[in-house]
MARDOVEX-828820 format. One record per residue (C-alpha): residue number from 1; x, y, z. Coordinates in steps of 0.25 Angstrom, whole numbers, m for minus. Each point is the difference from the previous one (the first is absolute). Example, Ala and Ser with C-alpha at 12.3 -4.5 7.8 and 13.67 -1.06 7.14 Angstrom:
<pts>
<1, <49, m18, 31>>
<2, <6, 14, m2>>
</pts>
This chain:
<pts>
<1, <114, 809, 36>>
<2, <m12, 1, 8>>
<3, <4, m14, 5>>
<4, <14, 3, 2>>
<5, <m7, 12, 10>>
<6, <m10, m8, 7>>
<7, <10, m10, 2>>
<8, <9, 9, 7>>
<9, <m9, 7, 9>>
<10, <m4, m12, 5>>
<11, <13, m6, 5>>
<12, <2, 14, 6>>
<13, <m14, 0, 8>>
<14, <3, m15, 5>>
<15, <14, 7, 5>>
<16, <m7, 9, 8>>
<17, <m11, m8, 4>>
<18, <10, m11, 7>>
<19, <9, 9, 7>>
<20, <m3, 17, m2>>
<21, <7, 2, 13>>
<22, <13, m5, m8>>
<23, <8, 11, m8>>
<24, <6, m11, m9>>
<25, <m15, m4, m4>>
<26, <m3, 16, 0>>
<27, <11, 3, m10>>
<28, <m1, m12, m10>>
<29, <m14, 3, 1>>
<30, <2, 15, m5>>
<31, <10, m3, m11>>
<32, <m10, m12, m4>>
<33, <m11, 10, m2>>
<34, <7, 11, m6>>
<35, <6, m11, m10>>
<36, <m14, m5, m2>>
<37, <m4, 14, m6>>
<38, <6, m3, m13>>
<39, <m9, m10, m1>>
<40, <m11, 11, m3>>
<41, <7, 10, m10>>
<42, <m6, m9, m11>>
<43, <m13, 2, 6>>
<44, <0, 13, 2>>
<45, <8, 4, m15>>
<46, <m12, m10, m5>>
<47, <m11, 10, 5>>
<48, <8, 11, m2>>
<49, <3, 7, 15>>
<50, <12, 7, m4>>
<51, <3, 8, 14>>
<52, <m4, m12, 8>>
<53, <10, m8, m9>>
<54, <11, 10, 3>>
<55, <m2, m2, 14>>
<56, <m1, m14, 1>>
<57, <11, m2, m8>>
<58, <7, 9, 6>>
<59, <m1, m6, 15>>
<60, <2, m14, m7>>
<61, <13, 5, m6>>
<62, <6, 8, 12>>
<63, <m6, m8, 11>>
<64, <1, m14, m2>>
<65, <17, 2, 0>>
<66, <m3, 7, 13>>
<67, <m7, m8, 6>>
<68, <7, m14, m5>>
<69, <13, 7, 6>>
<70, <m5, 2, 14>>
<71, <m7, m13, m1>>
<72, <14, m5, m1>>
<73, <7, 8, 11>>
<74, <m9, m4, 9>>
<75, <m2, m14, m3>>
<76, <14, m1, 1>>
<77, <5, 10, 13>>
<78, <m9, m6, 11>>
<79, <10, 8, 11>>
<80, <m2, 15, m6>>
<81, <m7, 7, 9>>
<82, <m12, 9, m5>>
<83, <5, 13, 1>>
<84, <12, m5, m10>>
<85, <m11, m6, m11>>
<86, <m6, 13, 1>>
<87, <10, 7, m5>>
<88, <4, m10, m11>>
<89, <m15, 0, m3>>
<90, <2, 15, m1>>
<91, <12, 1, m6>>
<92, <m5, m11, m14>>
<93, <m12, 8, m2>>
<94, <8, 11, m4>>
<95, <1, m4, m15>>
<96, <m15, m3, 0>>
<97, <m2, 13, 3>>
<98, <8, 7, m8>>
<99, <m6, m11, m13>>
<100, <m13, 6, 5>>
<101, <4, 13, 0>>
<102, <6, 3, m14>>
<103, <m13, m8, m6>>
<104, <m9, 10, 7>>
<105, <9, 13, m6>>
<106, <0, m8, m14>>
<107, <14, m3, m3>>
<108, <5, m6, m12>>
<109, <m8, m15, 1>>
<110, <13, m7, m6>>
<111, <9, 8, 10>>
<112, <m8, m4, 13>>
<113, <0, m15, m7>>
<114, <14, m1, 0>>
<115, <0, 6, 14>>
<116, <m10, m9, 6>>
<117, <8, m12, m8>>
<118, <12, 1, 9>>
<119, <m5, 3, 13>>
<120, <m10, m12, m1>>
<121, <11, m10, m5>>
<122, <10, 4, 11>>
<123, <m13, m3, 9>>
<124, <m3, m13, m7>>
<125, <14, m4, 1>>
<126, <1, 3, 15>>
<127, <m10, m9, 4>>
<128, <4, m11, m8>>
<129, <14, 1, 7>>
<130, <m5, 2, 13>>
<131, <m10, m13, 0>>
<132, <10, m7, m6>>
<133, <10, 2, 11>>
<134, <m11, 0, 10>>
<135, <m1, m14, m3>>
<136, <16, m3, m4>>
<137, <2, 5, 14>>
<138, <m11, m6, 8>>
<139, <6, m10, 11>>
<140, <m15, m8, 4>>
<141, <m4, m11, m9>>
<142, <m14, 3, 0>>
<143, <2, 15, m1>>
<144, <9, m2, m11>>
<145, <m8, m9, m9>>
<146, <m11, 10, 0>>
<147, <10, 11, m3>>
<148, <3, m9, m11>>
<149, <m14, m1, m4>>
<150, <m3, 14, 0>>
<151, <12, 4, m7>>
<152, <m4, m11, m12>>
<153, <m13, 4, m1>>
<154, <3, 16, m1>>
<155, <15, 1, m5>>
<156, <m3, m4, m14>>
<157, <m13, 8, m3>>
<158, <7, 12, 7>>
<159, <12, m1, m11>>
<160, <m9, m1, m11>>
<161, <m9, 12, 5>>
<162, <14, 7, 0>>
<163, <6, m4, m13>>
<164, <m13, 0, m7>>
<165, <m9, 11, 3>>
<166, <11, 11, 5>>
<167, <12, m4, m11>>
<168, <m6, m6, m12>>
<169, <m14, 7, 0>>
<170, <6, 14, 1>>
<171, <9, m1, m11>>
<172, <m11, m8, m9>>
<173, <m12, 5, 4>>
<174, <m9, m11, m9>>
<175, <8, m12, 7>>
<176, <m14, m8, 7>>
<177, <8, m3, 12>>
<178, <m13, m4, 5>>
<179, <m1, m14, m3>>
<180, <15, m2, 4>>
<181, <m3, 5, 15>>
<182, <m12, m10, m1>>
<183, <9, m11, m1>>
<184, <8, 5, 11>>
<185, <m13, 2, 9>>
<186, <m5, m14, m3>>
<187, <13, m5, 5>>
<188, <0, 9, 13>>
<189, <m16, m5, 3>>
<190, <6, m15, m3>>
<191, <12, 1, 9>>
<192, <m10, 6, 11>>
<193, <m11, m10, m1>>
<194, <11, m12, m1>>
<195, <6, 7, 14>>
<196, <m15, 0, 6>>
<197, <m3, m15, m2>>
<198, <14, m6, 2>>
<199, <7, 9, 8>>
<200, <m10, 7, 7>>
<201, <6, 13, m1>>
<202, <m8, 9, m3>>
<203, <m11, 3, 13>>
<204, <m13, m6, m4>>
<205, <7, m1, m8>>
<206, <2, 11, m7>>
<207, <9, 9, 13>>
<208, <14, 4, m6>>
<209, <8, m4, 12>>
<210, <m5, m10, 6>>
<211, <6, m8, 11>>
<212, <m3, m17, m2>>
<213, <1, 1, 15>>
<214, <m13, 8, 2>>
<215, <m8, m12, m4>>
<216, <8, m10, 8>>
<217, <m4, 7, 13>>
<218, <m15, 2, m4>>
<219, <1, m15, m2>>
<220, <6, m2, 11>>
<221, <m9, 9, 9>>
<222, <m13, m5, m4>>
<223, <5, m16, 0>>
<224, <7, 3, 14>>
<225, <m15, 7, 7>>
<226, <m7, m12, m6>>
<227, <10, m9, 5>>
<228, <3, 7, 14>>
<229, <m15, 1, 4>>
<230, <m2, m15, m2>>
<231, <11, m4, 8>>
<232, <m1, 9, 10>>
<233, <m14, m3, 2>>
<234, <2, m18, 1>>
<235, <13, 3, 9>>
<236, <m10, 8, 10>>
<237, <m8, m11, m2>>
<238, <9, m10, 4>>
<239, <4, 9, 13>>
<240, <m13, 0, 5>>
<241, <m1, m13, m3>>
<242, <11, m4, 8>>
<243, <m5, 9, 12>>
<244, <m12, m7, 0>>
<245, <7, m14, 0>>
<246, <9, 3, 10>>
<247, <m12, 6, 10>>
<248, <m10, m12, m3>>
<249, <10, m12, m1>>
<250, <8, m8, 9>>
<251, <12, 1, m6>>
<252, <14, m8, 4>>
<253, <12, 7, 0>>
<254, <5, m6, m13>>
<255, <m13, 5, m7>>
<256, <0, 13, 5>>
<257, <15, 2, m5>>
<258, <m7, m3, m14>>
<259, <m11, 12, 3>>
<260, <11, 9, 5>>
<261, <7, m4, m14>>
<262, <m13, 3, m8>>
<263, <m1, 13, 9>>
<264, <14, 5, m4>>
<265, <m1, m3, m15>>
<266, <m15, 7, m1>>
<267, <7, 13, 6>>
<268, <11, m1, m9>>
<269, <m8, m1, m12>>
<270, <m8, 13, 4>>
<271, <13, 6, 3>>
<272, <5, m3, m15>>
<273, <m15, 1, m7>>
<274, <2, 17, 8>>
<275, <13, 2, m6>>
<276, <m1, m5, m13>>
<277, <m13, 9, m1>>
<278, <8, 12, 6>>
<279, <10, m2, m11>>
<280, <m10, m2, m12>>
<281, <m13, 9, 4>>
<282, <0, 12, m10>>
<283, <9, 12, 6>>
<284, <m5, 12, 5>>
<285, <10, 13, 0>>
<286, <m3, 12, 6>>
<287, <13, 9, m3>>
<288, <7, 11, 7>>
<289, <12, 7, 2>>
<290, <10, m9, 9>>
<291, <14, 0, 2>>
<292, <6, m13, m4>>
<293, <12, 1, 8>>
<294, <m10, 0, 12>>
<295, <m6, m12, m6>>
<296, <13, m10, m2>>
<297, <3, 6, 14>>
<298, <m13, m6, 8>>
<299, <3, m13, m8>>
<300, <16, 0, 4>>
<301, <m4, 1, 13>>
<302, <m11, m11, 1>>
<303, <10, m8, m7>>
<304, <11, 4, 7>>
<305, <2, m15, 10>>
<306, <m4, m8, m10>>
<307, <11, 5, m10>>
<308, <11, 1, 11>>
<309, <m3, m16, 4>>
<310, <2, m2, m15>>
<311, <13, 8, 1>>
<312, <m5, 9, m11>>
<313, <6, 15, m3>>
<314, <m8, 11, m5>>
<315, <4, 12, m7>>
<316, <m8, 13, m4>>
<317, <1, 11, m10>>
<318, <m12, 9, 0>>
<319, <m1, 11, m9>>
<320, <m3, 13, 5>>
<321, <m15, 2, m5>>
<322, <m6, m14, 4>>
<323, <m15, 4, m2>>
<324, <m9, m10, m8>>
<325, <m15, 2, m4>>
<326, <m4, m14, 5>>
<327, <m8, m9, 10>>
<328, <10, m1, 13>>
<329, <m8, m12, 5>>
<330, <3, m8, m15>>
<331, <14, 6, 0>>
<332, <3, m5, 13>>
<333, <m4, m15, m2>>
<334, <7, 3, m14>>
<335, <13, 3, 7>>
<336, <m2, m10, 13>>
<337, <0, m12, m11>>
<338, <11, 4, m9>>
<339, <10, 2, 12>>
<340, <m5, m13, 4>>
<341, <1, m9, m12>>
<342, <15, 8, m2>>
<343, <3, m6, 15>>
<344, <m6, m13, m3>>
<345, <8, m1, m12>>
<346, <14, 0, 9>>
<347, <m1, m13, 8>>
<348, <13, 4, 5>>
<349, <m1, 13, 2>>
<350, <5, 14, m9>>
<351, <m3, 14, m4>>
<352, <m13, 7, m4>>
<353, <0, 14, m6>>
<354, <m11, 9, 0>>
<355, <1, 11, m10>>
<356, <m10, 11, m2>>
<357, <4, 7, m13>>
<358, <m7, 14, m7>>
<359, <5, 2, m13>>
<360, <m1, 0, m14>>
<361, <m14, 4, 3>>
<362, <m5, m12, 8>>
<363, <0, m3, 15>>
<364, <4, m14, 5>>
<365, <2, m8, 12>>
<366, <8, m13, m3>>
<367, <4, m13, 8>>
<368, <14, m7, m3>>
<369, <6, m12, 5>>
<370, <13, m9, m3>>
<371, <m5, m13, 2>>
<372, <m2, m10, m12>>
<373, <m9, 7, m8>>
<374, <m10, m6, m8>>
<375, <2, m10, m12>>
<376, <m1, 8, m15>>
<377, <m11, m11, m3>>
<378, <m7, 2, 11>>
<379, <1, 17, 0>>
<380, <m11, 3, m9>>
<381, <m13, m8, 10>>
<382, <5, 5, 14>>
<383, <m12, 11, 0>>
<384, <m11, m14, m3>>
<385, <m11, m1, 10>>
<386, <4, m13, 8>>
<387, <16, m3, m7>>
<388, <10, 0, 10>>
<389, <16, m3, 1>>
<390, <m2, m4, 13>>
<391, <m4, m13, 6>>
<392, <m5, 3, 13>>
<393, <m14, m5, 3>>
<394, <m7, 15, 5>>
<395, <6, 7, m12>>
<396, <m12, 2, m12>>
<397, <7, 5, m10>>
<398, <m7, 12, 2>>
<399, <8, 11, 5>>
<400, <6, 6, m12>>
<401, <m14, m1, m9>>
<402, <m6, 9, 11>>
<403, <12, 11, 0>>
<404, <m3, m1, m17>>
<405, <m16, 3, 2>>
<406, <3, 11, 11>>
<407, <10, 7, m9>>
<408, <m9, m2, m13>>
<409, <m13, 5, 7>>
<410, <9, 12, 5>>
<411, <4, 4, m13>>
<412, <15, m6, 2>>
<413, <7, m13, m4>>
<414, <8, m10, 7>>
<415, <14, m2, m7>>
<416, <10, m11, 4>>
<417, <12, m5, m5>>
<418, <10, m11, 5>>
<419, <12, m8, m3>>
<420, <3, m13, 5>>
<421, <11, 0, 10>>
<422, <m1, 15, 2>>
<423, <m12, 1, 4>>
<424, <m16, 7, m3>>
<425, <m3, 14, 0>>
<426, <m15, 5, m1>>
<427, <m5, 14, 0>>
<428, <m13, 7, 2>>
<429, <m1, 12, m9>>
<430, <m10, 10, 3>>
<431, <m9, 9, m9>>
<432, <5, 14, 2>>
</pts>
């Protein structure tokens, strides 16, 4: 049993040393802990610590369904705002403390048994279901694969912790549900440690929601400096050098053409070589308090030729309360691109919408067109670093990969959907 502890402490301390700042990582990391401490009631029976062993059992018992159930809210409710989880933080400890409370005062042990049983079930339950239509209902590929993960790896052992410790134990008290639950461990670290090295799923792989495109643009950064300051250097090298040709040679008019060429093509690389490292250098957000509406407005505006000569509507619907925590410079560009690739989508012209919705406890700002849409085959790689739809030659295919990194490091997400012939719709969804 002390291996069973040892084991859980440390995938909860790897939880919080990858990302403490995430309250997903935060909550699995407390339900892992307090699930770990039942690891140590052996231990402590062994050397006989009775009023420890209370206590450690008792915040095992009471805790870990807490703590699993909050886990899974959060996990699965990205848009509820804080003040809304801490009411339903408040709200599911109440049964905690009322099991802690008829212990302290002695009531009959059989009596708080049976009470503990049925509110840790319901809690046991609940998570189950809500991960399981977290990841039924999640509309991302990648997202859904590791909702699909996390729910194998957990659903099962949380069932069995149900059905076997808070059904079968309390009506037969000599039942050694131990060993069972082992198995059921054994499978949730072998579904984790399969998800790490296949699928790399789990941060470091040991984060509970982890995003496969965080390492795609960590890749991509580091490749794309490397790559940027090589080429950026030889195409100013090839400038100067054509400077100095042209000052210390007698050229004719046919070989200075050439030069001219060889000056036009060097500047155009540095040009790409400084746009590509714009798009792919790790983001810096600095948030505040900006009204979105202002923000599509400013981009409207700049836009507004452009997307007459493309005989292009727009329509707005803004919600009364605009205000988002975020970077305006980031959301700007974020905004700016996503008109734009809805413009470039309509060779022959059509209608954007611009909505900016609060409710349901998340703000959003999304950007609608009914032109062709995006192919189903192709839906799933349009946020890739470098993948593009289009074919002309100054488009990177970097765009939508930016928007993606500025919403993650912003504590949001970029959602989109599209249907071919109907048209694409993608939505910048703020933390609140």
């Amino acid at each position: 049993m002390l291996y069973y502890f040892i084991a859980l402490c440390a995938a909860a301390t790897v939880l919080l040393i990858v990302d403490r700042g995430n309250r997903i990582n935060r909550w699995a990391a407390f339900f892992l802990y307090m699930s770990s401490l039942g690891g140590l009631t052996g231990l402590l029976a062994d050397y006989n610590i009775p009023y420890l062993l209370k206590i450690v059992s008792l915040a095992n018992q009471t805790l870990s369904p807490y703590g699993v159930l909050m886990f899974s809210i959060v996990y699965s409710s990205f848009e509820l705002p804080k003040p809304v989880m801490l009411r339903i933080s408040l709200l599911l400890i109440v049964p905690v403390m009322i099991t802690i409370g008829l212990t302290i005062i002695g009531i009959d042990k059989q009596w708080n048994e049976i009470i503990l049983s049925i509110w840790a079930v319901i809690y046991y339950m609940a998570s189950c279901a809500i991960l399981i239509r977290a990841a039924w209902k999640e509309k991302n590929a990648r997202l859904r694969r590791n909702r699909i993960m996390t729910t194998l790896m957990m659903v099962p052992t949380l069932l069995a912790v149900a059905v076997l410790i808070h059904i079968v134990y309390v009506f037969n008290p000599q039942f050694d549900f131990f060993s069972w639950i082992a198995v059921f461990i054994i499978l949730s670290f072998g579904i984790a440690l399969l998800s790490a090295f296949v699928y790399g799923v789990l941060g470091i792989k040991l984060r509970i929601e982890y995003d496969p495109m965080q390492e795609t643009m960590r890749a991509v950064s580091s490749g794309a400096a490397l790559l940027n300051h090589s080429v950026k250097n030889d195409a100013a090298k090839i400038m100067i050098s054509t400077e100095n040709l042209k000052r210390e040679a007698q050229l004719s008019e046919e070989a200075l053409l050439h030069v001219q060429l060889i000056e036009a093509s060097s500047a155009h690389l540095q040009s790409m070589v400084s746009r590509i490292h714009e798009r792919t250098k790790d983001i810096v957000i600095h948030n505040e308090l900006v009204r979105l509406d202002n923000l599509a407005d400013e981009q409207l505006e700049q836009l507004k030729g452009v997307l007459a000569d493309s005989n292009i509507s727009v329509y707005t619907d803004y919600c009364s309360d605009p205000i988002a925590n975020c970077d305006p410079v980031h959301v700007r560009e974020a905004i700016y691109n996503l008109v734009m690739n809805a413009a470039e989508a309509m060779k022959g012209g059509g209608c954007i919408r611009i909505c900016i919705l609060r409710e349901d406890g998340k703000l959003s700002l999304a950007v609608q067109d009914n032109g062709p849409g995006i192919p189903k085959e192709l839906l799933s790689r349009v946020a890739d670093p470098f993948f593009s739809t289009k074919s002309s030659a100054d488009n990177y295919g970097l765009g939508l990969s930016y928007i993606y990194n500025v919403m993650r490091k912003s504590g949001g997400k970029l959602q989109w959907s599209s249907e071919t012939g109907k048209g694409a719709r993608f939505e910048l969804i703020f933390k609140i």
